[in-house]
C-alpha positions as CSV (number, residue, x, y, z in Angstrom):
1,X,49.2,10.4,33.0
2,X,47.2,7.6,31.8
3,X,49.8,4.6,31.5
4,X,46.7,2.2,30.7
5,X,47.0,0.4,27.2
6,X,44.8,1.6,24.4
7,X,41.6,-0.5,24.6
8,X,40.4,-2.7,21.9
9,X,37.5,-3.3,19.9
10,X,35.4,-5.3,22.0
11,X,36.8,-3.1,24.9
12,X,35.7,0.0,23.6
13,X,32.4,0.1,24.8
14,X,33.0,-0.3,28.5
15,X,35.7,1.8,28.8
16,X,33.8,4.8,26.9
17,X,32.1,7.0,29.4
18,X,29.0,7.6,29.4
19,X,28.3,11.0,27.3
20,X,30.9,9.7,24.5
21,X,29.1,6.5,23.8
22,X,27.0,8.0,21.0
23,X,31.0,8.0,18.8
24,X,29.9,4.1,18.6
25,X,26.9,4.9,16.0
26,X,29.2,7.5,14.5
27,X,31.7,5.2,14.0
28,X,29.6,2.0,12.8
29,X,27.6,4.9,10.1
30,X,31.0,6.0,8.6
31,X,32.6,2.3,9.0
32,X,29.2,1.2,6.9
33,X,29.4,4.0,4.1
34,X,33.2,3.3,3.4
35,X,32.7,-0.7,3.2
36,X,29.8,0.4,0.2
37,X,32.2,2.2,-1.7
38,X,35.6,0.6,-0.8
39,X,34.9,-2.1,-3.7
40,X,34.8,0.7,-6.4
41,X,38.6,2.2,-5.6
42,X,41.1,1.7,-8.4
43,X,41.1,0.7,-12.3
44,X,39.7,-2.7,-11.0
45,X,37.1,-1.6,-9.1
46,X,34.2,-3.6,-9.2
47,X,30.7,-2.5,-10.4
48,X,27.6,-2.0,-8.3
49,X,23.7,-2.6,-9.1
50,X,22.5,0.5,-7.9
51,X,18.8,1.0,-7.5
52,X,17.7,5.0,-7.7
53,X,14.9,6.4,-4.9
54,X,13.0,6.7,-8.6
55,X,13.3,3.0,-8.8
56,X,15.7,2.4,-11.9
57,X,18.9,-0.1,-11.5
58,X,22.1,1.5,-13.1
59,X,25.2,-0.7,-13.1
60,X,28.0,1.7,-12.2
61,X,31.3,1.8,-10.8
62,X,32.2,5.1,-9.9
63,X,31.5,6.3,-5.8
64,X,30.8,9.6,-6.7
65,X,27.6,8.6,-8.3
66,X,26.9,5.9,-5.8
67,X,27.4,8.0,-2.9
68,X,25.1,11.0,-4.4
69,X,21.9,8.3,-4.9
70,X,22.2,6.9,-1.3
71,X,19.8,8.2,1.3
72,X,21.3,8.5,4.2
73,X,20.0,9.2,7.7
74,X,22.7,8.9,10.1
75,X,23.5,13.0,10.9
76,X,28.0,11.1,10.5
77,X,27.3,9.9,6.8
78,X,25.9,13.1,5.8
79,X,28.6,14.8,7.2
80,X,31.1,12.9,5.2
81,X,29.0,12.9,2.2
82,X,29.1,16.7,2.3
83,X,32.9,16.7,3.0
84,X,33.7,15.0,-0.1
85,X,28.4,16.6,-4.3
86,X,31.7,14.2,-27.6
87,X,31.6,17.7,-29.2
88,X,31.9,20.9,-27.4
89,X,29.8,23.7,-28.4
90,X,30.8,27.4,-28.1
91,X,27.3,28.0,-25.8
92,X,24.7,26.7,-24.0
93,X,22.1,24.1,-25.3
94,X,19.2,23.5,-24.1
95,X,16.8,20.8,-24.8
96,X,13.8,23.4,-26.5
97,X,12.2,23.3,-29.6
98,X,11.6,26.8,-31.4
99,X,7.7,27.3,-32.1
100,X,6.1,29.4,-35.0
101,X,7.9,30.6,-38.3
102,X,11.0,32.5,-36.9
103,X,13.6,29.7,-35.6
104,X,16.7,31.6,-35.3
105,X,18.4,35.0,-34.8
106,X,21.8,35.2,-36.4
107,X,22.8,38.1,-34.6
108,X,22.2,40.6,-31.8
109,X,19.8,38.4,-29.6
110,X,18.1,40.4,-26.7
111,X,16.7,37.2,-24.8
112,X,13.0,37.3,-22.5
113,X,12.1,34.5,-19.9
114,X,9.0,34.1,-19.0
115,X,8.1,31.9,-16.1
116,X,4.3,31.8,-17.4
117,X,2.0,30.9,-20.5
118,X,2.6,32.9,-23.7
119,X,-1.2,34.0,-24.1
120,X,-4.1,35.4,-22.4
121,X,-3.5,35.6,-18.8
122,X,-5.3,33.1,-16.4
123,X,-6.3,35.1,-13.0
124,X,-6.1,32.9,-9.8
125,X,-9.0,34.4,-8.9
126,X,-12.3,33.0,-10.9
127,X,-13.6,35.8,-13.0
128,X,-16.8,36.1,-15.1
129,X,-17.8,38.2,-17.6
130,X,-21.3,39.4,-17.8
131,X,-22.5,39.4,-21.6
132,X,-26.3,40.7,-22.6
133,X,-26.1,40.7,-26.3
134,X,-23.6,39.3,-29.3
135,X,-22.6,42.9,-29.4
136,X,-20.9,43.2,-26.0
137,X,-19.3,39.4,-26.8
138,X,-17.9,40.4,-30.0
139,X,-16.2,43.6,-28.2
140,X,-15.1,41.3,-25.6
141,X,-13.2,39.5,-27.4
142,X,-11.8,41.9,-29.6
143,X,-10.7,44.0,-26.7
144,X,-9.2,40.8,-25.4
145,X,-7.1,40.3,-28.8
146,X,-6.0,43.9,-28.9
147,X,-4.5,43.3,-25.7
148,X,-2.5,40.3,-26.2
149,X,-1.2,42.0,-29.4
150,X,-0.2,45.1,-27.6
151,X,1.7,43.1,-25.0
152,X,3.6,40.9,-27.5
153,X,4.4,44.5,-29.3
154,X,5.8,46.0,-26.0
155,X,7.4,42.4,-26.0
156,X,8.9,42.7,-29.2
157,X,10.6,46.2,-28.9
158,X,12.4,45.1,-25.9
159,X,13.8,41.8,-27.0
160,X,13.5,39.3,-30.1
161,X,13.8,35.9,-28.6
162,X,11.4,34.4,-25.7
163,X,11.4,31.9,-23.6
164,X,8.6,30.2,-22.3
165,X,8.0,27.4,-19.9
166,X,4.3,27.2,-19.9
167,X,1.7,26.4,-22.4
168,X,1.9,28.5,-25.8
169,X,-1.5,30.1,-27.3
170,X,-1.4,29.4,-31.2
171,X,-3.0,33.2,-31.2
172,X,-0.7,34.9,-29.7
173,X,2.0,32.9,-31.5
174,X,0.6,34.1,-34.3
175,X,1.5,37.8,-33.2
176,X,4.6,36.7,-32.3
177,X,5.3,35.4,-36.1
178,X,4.0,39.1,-37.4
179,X,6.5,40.9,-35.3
180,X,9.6,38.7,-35.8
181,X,9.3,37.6,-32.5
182,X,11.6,33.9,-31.5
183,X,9.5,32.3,-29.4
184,X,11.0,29.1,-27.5
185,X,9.4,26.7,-25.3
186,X,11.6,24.6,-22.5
187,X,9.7,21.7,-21.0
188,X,11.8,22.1,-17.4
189,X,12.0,25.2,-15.2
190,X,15.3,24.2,-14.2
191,X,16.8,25.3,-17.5
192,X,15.2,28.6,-17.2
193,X,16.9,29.3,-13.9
194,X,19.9,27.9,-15.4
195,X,19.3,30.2,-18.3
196,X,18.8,32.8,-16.1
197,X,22.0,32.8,-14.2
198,X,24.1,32.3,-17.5
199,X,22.3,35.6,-19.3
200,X,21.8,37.8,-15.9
201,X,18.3,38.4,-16.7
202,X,15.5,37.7,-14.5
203,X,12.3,35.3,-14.9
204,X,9.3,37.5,-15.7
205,X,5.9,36.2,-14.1
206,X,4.1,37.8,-16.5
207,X,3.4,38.6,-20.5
208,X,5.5,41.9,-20.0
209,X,8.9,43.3,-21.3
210,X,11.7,42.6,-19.5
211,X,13.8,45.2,-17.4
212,X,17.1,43.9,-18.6
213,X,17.0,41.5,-21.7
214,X,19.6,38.9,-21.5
215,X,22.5,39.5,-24.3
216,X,24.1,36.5,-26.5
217,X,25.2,36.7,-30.2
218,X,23.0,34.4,-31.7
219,X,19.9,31.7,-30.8
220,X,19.2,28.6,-33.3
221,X,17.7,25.6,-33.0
222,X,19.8,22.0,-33.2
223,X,19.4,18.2,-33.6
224,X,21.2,16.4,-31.6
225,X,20.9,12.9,-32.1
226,X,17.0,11.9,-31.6
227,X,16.6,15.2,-29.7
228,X,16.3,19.0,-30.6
229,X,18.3,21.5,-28.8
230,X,18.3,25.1,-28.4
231,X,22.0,26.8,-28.8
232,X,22.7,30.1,-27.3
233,X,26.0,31.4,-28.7
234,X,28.3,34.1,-27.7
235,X,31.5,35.2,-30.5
236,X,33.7,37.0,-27.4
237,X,36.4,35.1,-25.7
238,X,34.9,35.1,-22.2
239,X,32.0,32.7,-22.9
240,X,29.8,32.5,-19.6
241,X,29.0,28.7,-20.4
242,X,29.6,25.9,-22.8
243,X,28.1,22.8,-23.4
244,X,29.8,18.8,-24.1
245,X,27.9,17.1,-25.9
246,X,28.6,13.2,-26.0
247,X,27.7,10.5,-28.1
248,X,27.7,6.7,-27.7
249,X,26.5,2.7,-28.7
250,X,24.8,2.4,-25.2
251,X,23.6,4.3,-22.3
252,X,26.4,2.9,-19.6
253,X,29.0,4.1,-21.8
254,X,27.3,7.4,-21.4
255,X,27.3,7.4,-18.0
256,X,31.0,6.6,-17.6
257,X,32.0,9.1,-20.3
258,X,29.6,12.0,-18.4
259,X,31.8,11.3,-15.3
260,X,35.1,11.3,-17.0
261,X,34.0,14.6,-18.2
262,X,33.5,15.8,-15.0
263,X,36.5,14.5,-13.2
264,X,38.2,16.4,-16.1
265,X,36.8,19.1,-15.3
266,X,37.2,19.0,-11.7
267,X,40.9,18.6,-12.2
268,X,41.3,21.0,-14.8
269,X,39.9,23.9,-12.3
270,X,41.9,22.4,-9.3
271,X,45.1,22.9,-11.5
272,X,44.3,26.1,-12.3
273,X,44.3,27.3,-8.8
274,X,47.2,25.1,-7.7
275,X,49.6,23.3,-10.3
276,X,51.0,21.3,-7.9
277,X,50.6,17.2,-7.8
278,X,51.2,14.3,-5.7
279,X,51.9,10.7,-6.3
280,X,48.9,8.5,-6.9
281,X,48.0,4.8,-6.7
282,X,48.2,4.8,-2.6
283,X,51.6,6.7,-3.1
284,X,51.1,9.5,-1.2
285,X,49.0,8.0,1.2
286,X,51.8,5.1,2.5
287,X,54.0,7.6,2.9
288,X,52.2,9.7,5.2
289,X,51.4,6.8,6.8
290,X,55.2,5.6,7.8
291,X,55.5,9.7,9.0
292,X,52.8,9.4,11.0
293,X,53.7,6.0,12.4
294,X,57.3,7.1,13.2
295,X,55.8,9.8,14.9
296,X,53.0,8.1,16.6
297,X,55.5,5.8,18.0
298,X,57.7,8.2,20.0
299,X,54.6,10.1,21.6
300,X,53.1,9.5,24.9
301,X,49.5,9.0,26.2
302,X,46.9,9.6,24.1
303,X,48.3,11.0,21.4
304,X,50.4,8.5,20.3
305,X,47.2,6.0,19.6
306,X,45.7,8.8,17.3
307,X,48.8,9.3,15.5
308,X,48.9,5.1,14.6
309,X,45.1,5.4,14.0
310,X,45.5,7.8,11.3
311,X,48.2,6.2,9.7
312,X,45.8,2.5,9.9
313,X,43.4,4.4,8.1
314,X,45.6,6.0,5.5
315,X,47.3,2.7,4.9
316,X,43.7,1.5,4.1
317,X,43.6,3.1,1.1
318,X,46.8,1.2,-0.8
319,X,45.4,-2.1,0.2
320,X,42.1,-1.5,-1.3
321,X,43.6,-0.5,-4.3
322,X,45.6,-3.8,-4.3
323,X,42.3,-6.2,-3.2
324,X,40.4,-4.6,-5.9
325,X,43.2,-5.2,-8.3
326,X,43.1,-9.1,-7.7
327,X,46.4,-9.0,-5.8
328,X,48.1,-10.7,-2.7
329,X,47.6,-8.1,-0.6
330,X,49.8,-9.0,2.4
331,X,52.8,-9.8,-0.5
332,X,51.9,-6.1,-2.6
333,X,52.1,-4.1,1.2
334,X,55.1,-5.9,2.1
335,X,57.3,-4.5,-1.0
336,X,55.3,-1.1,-0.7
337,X,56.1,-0.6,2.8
338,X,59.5,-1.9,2.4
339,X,60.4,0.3,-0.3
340,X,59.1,3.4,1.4
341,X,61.1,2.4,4.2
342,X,64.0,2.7,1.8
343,X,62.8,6.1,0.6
344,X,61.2,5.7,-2.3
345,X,58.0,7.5,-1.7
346,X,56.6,7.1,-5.4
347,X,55.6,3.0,-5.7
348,X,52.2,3.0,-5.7
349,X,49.6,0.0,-6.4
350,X,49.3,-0.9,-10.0
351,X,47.0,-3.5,-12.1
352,X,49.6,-6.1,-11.6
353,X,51.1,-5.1,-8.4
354,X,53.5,-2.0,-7.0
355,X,54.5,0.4,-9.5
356,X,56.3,3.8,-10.6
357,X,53.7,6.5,-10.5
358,X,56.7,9.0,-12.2
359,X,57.0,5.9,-15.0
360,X,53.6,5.5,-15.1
361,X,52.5,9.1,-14.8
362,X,49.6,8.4,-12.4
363,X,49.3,11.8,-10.1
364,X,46.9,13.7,-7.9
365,X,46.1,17.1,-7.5
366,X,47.4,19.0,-4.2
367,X,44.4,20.8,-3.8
368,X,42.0,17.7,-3.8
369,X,44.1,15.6,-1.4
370,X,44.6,18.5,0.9
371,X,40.9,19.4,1.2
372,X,40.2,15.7,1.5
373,X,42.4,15.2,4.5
374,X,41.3,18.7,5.8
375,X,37.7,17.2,5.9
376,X,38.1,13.8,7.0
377,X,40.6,15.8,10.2
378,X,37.3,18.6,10.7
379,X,34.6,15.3,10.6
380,X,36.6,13.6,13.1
381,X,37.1,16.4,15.1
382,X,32.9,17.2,15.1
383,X,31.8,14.4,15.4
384,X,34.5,14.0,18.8
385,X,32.6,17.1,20.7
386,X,29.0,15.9,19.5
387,X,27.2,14.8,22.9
388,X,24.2,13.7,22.2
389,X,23.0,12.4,18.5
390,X,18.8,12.4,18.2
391,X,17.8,10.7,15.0
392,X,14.3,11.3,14.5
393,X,12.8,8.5,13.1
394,X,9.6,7.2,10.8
395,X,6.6,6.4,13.0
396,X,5.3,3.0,10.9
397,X,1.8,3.2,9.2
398,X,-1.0,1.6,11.4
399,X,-2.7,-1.1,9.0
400,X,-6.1,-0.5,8.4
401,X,-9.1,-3.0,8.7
402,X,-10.7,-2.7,5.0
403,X,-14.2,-4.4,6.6
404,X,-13.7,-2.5,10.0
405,X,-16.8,-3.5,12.2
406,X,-19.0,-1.4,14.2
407,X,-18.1,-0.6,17.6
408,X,-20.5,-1.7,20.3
409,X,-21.5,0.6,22.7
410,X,-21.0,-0.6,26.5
411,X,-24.2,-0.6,28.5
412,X,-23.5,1.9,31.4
413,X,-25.6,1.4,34.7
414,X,-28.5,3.9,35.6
C-alpha cells in the first residue's frame, strides 16, 4: 500500500506517469470553463458581455446561455457542456403571414406542407421548349395553366390550408383563392419541420396532395406586437404544443424573461416525474460535503484523497454563491460549516449572508441535482481511462503576396 502523501499542485506533474499526463489538459479545460461561469452563480451574479460567433454583444447573466454560445474545442469542455443544452396561447404560432383572400379556417383544418414553390415546377434539369408558330405557344401555355389548376384542385380536396416555404406564384394563388384554398408562407424551414412534428404530417417536395394531412381545429392569422403570426389551434385537452408569448420595454428584459420561462419549464417537468426537493442556496451541497469529508477522512490510500476532493469541489459551490453575494466569505463558511456540524443541514447562502432555505423557501429539484452529480461522477470517470487526447487543430492561412513576382528560372548546365 502506497503510504506516500497525496502530491500537490506543482507536484502533480512529475509524479503523473507517463500515459496519464494528458488529465493535465483535462483538468486546466474544465478548471477554465467553470472560472467563466462561476461569476454568474446566485441572485448576485454578475453579468457578462458576451459576443455571439454571429458577432452581436448580449449582456447576460445566466450560464446556460453563456455556455451554449461558447465554442469550445477541448474534447473535456464538450463533455461537460453535454452533461449539463406574457400570454400563452392554446397552439402553436408561427411567425407566417397568410397570402391571397382566404386567411383563416374556423374549423376542421386538414393542413399541407410543402417544402417547395407554390407554382409551376422548376426542373433541375434545363429544359426548352421548341415553339414554330403563336399557335403552339398559346397551347403551351394553356396546357401549362391547366396543369397548375389541376394540381391545386387535387390539392384542395385533400386539405384546405397550405404551407409553403418557397416563393408563391400570384397565378396559382389565384387558383388557390377560387377553391377556398389557405395558403401560408413561413420564411424559415425550421418552422416547417417543427410544424411537421407537432401535426405528424410529412413535408411534400412537390405541388401534390398530401398522404396524411395534418389535423388541428382551426388556422388564423395574428398580430403580435410589430409581427404577424400564424396560430394553429386545437379545442381537445391533449394539445400537442403551445406557445408563450412575452412582451416587454426592452430586449434584455426579454432575454431574461425567455429563460425564466424555460427554467420554469424545466422544473415543472422535473416535478412531474419526481416531486421530491432538496435544500438550495449551497444547502445541499455543504452537507454532502461534511459526509464526504467524514468519510474521506477514515479511508485509506487512495481513496481517501478522492473522497476530500469531492467534498473541496462541492464546497465550492456555497462559497461562490457567498463571493458573488458581496460577502466575507471565510466569516459566511465559518457559520455554514459550523451549523452543519451542529446538524442543521438547511442554512444555505443568502443575499446578506447564511439563511433558512425552509424560511425562505429556496429548494431544488431531486431529479436535477441527481443527474448533475451523476454527470459530473461519469465525466470524471471518462475522462480518468482516456489515454491519449488528439486535438486536431487549424492549420493558419499562408499570407499571399498581392504583387507576387515572377519566378526566375535557374540556368542548368549543358
Amino acid at each position: 500500500m502506497d503510504r506516500r502523501a497525496p502530491p500537490t499542485a506543482p507536484e502533480l506533474p512529475e509524479r503523473l506517469p507517463a500515459e496519464e499526463k494528458h488529465l493535465l489538459s483535462s483538468l486546466a479545460a474544465a478548471d477554465t470553463l467553470a472560472r467563466v461561469l462561476r461569476p454568474c452563480y446566485g441572485p448576485q451574479g454578475r453579468q457578462k458581455l458576451l459576443v455571439t460567433a454571429k458577432g452581436d454583444t448580449v449582456l447576460t447573466g445566466h450560464a446556460a446561455a453563456i455556455l451554449r454560445a461558447l465554442e469550445l474545442e477541448h474534447p473535456a469542455a464538450r463533455l461537460l457542456r453535454e452533461a449539463a443544452q406574457a400570454c400563452l396561447l392554446p397552439g402553436l404560432a408561427l411567425p407566417g403571414k397568410p397570402c391571397g383572400q382566404v386567411t383563416m379556417v374556423l374549423s376542421g383544418a386538414r393542413v399541407a406542407l410543402l417544402a417547395c414553390d407554390f407554382g409551376p415546377a422548376r426542373p433541375l434539369a434545363p429544359a426548352t421548349a421548341r415553339l414554330s408558330s403563336p399557335d403552339d405557344l398559346i397551347r403551351f401555355r394553356k396546357g401549362s395553366e391547366s396543369l397548375i389548376e389541376k394540381q391545386v384542385a387535387q390539392l384542395a380536396a385533400a386539405a384546405n390550408v397550405v404551407v409553403v416555404s418557397g416563393d408563391i406564384d400570384e397565378k396559382t394563388l389565384t387558383h388557390a383563392d377560387k377553391y377556398g384554398l389557405m395558403v401560408i408562407q413561413v420564411a424559415s424551414r425550421r418552422e416547417m419541420v417543427y410544424l411537421s412534428e407537432v401535426l405528424r404530417t410529412p413535408l411534400t417536395p412537390y405541388l401534390v396532395p398530401p398522404l396524411e394531412p395534418g389535423k388541428c381545429q382551426r388556422v388564423y392569422g395574428q398580430e403580435l406586437g410589430e409581427a404577424l403570426a400564424v396560430v394553429f389551434e386545437w379545442e381537445s385537452t391533449g394539445t400537442p404544443a403551445l406557445t408563450l408569448v412575452l412582451r416587454g420595454a426592452t430586449a434584455h428584459g426579454l432575454r431574461g424573461a425567455e429563460q425564466a420561462a424555460y427554467s420554469g419549464i424545466d422544473a415543472y417537468f422535473q416535478l412531474c416525474q419526481d416531486p421530491r426537493l432538496l435544500p438550495g442556496a449551497g444547502a445541499t451541497e455543504m452537507a454532502l460535503a461534511k459526509m464526504l469529508s467524514e468519510t474521506g477522512t477514515k479511508l485509506e490510500g487512495p481513496n481517501g484523497p478522492t473522497f476530500l476532493a469531492f467534498a473541496q469541489a462541492l464546497q465550492s459551490l456555497p462559497e461562490t454563491l457567498a463571493e458573488n453575494a458581496g460577502l466575507a466569505v471565510p466569516h459566511v463558511m465559518a457559520e455554514m460549516n459550523g451549523a452543519h456540524q451542529a446538524g442543521n443541514f438547511l442554512i444555505g447562502v443568502g443575499v446578506e449572508g447564511i439563511i433558512n432555505v425552509a424560511q425562505e423557501e429556496v429548494w431544488d429539484t431531486l431529479i436535477a441535482k441527481a443527474q448533475g452529480l451523476r454527470a459530473v461522477a461519469d465525466v470524471v470517470q471518462q475522462l480518468l481511462t482516456v489515454d491519449d487526447v488528439v486535438l486536431a487543430k487549424k492549420s493558419p492561412a499562408c499570407p499571399q503576396d498581392p504583387n507576387p513576382e515572377p519566378k526566375k528560372g535557374s540556368a542548368r548546365p549543358l
